[in-house]
C-alpha positions as CSV (number, residue, x, y, z in Angstrom):
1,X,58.5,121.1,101.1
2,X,60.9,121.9,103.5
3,X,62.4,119.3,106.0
4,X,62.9,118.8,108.9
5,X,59.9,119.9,110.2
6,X,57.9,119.1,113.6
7,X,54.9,118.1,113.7
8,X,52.4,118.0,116.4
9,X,51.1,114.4,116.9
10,X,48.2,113.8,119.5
11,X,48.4,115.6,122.8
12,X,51.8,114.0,123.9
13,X,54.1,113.3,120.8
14,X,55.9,115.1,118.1
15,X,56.7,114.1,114.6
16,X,60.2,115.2,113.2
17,X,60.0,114.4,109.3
18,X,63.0,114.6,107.4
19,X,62.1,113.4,104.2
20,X,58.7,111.6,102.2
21,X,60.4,109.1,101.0
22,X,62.2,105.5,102.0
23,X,65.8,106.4,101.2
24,X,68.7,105.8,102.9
25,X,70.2,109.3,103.3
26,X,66.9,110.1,104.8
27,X,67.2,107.4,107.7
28,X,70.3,108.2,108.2
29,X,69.3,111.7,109.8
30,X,66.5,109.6,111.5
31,X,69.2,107.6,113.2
32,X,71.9,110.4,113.6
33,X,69.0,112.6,115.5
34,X,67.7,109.5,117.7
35,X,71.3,109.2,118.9
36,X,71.5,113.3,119.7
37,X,68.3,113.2,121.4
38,X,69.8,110.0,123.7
39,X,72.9,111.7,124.2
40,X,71.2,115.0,125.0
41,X,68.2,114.1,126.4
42,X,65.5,116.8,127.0
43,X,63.5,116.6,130.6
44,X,60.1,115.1,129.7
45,X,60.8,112.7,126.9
46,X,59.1,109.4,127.3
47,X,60.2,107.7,124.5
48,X,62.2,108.2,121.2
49,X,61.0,105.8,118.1
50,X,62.7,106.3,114.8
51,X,61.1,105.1,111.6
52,X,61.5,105.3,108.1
53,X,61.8,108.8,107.6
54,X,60.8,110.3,110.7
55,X,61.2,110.1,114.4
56,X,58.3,110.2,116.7
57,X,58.4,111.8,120.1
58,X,56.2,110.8,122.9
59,X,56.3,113.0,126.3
60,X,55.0,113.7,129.5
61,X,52.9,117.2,129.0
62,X,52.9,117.8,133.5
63,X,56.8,118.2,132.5
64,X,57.1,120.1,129.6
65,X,54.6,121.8,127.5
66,X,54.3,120.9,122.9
67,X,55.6,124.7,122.8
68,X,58.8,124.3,125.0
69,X,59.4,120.2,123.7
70,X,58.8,122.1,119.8
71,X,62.0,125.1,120.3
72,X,64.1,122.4,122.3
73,X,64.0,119.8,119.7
74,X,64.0,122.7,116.8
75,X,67.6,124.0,118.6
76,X,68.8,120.4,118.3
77,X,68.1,119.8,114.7
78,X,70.5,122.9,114.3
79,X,73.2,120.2,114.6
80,X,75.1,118.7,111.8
81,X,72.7,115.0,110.5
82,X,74.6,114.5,107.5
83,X,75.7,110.5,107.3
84,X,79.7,111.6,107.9
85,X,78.7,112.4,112.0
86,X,79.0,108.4,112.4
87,X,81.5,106.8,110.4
88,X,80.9,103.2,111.1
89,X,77.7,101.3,111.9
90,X,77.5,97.8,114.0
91,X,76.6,94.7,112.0
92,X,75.2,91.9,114.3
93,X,75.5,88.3,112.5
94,X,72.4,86.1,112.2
95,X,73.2,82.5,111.6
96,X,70.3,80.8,109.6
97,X,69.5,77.0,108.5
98,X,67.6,77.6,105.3
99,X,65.3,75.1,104.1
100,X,63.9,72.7,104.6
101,X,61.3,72.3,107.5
102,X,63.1,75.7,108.4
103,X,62.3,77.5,105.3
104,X,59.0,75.9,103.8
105,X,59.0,78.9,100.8
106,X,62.8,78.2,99.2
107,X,62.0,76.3,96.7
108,X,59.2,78.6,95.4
109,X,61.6,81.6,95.8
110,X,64.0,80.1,94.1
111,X,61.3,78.7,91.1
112,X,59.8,82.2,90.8
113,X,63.7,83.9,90.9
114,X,64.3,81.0,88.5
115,X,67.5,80.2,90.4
116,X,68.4,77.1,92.2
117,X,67.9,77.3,96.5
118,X,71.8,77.2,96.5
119,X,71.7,80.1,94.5
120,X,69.0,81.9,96.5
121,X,70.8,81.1,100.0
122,X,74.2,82.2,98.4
123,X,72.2,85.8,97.6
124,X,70.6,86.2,100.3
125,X,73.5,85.9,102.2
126,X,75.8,87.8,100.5
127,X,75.5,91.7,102.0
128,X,74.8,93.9,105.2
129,X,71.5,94.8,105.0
130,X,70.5,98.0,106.8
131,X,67.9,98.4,109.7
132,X,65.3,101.4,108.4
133,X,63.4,100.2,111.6
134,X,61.8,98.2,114.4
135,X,58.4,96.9,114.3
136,X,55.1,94.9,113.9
137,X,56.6,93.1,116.7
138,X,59.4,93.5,118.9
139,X,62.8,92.9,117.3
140,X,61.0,92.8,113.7
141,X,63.4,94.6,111.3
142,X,62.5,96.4,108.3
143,X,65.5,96.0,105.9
144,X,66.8,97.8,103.2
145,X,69.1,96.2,100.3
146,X,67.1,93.0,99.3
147,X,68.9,92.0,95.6
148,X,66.0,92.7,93.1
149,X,65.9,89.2,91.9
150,X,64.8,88.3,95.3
151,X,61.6,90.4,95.4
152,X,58.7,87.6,95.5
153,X,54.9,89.1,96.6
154,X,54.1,87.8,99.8
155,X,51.8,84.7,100.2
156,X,47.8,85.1,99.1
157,X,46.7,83.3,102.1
158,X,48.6,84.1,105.4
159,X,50.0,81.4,107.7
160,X,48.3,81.7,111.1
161,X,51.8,80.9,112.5
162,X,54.7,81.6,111.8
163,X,57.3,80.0,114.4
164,X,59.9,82.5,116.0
165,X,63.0,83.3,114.3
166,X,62.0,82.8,110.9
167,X,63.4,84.6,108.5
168,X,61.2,85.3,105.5
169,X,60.6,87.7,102.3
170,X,58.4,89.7,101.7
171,X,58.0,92.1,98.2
172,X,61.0,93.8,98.6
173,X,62.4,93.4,101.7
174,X,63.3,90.8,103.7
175,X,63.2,90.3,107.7
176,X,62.5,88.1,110.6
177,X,60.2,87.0,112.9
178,X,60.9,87.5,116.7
179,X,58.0,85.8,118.3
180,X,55.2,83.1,116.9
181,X,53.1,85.5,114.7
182,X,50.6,85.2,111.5
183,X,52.6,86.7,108.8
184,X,52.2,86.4,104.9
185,X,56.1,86.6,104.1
186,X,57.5,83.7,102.4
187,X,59.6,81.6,104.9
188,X,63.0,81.1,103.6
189,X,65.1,80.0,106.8
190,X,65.2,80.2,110.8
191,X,67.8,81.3,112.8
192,X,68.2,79.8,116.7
193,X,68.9,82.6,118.0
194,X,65.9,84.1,120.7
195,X,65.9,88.1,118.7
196,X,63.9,88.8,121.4
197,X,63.7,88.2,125.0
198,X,62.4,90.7,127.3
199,X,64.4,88.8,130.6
200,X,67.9,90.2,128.8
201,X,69.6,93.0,129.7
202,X,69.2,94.0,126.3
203,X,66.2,92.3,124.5
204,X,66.5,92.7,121.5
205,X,69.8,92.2,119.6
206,X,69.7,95.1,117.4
207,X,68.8,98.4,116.9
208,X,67.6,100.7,113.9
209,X,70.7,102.0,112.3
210,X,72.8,98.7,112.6
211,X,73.1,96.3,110.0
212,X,71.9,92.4,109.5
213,X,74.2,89.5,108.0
214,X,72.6,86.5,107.5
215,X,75.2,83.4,108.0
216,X,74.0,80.1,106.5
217,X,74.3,77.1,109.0
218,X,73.6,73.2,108.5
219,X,70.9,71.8,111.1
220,X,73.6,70.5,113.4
221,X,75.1,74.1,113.7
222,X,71.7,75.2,114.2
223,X,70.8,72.7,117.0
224,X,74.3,73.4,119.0
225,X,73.7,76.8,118.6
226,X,69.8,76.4,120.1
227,X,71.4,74.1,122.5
228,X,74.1,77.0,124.1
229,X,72.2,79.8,123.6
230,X,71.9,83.5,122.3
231,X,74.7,84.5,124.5
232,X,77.5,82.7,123.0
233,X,76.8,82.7,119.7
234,X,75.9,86.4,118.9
235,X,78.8,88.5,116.9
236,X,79.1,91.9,115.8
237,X,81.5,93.7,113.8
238,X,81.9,97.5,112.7
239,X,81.5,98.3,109.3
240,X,82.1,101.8,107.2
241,X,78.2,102.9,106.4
242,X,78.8,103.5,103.0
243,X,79.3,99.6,102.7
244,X,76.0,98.7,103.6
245,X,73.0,98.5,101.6
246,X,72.2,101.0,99.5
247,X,68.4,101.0,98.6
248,X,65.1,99.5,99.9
């Protein structure tokens, strides 16, 4: 099959696919075209959502008709997507207290990883992880890179709440929670920082295409941080893409 290809999606979105599987040369057209279609916007475009492997379209049909949206978006997939049109991506850093009453699942990460927690936080801690994508929940990031000895199934029995800023694992990825949610990944950590607040200029702190860097704290760090704010304490950084993580 060839890609990219469009695909009609309802009666006001579009589909561009670039690829059937969760690889990161694949995103990284999804992200590369998001960030052509916000540079070059096309009259009509509601929203732009990228995913996994595709980006998904939604538009206002009284401005511009499927046929018209189709040959617009077709011209601008004419452009080069490769991974070497963005050299470097941002990597926002997430200070986390693991354990704990933070992190209720450690320990049984670190019994089924047969590792020590110290061993597990160290891990954990030690790469960029890629954004594939946003969801579930606002600010919820899919990540790519989790070390393989970190893969753990997610709980049997779902929590009915998890509290907001978790940061738990799930098969093979990790993520965290923005908001109070049910959720069945295993709880490793929380960071005080608000991911999410829709009163900010900018809500959430991150967007698909960046990367994650988790930065263990003790519980006093954590409680000054809480105590200031997301404000001061949020850092970023610019990092060559190659360096971050390379698979799912």
């Amino acid at each position: 099959m060839n890609y990219p290809r469009i695909l009609l999606s309802g009666d006001c979105a579009l589909v561009v696919e670039f690829g059937n599987s969760i690889q990161e040369d694949v995103n990284q057209k999804v992200i590369n075209f998001t960030r052509i279609l916000k540079l070059q916007p096309i009259a009509g475009i509601i929203e732009v959502v990228p995913t996994y492997r595709s980006v998904f379209i939604q538009y206002d049909p009284r401005v511009i008709l499927y046929r018209d949206l189709k040959g617009k978006v077709g011209k601008l997939l004419q452009q080069p997507l490769s991974q070497g049109s963005h050299s470097q991506r941002t990597v926002v850093e997430i200070p986390v207290c693991y354990g704990g009453d933070y992190g209720p699942d450690l320990k049984d990460v670190a019994e089924y990883a047969s590792m020590s927690t110290e061993e597990v936080v160290a891990l954990h801690s030690s790469k960029d992880y890629i954004i594939y994508m946003l969801g579930f929940l606002p600010g919820f990031p899919y990540l790519g890179g989790l070390d393989d000895r970190l893969h753990i199934p997610r709980l049997a029995k779902p929590r009915v709440r998890i509290p907001a800023g978790s940061i738990a694992i799930g098969g093979a990825q990790t993520g965290i929670y923005p908001l109070d949610s049910p959720g069945g990944w295993r709880i490793i950590g929380r960071t005080p920082l608000d991911i999410y607040d829709p009163k900010r200029e900018k809500p959430i702190l991150y967007q698909a295409g960046d990367c994650i860097r988790f930065v263990p704290v003790d519980e006093k760090e954590f409680l000054q941080i809480r105590e200031k704010g997301c404000a001061h304490h949020v850092r970023t950084r610019a990092k060559p893409q190659a360096s971050c993580a390379q698979k799912v």
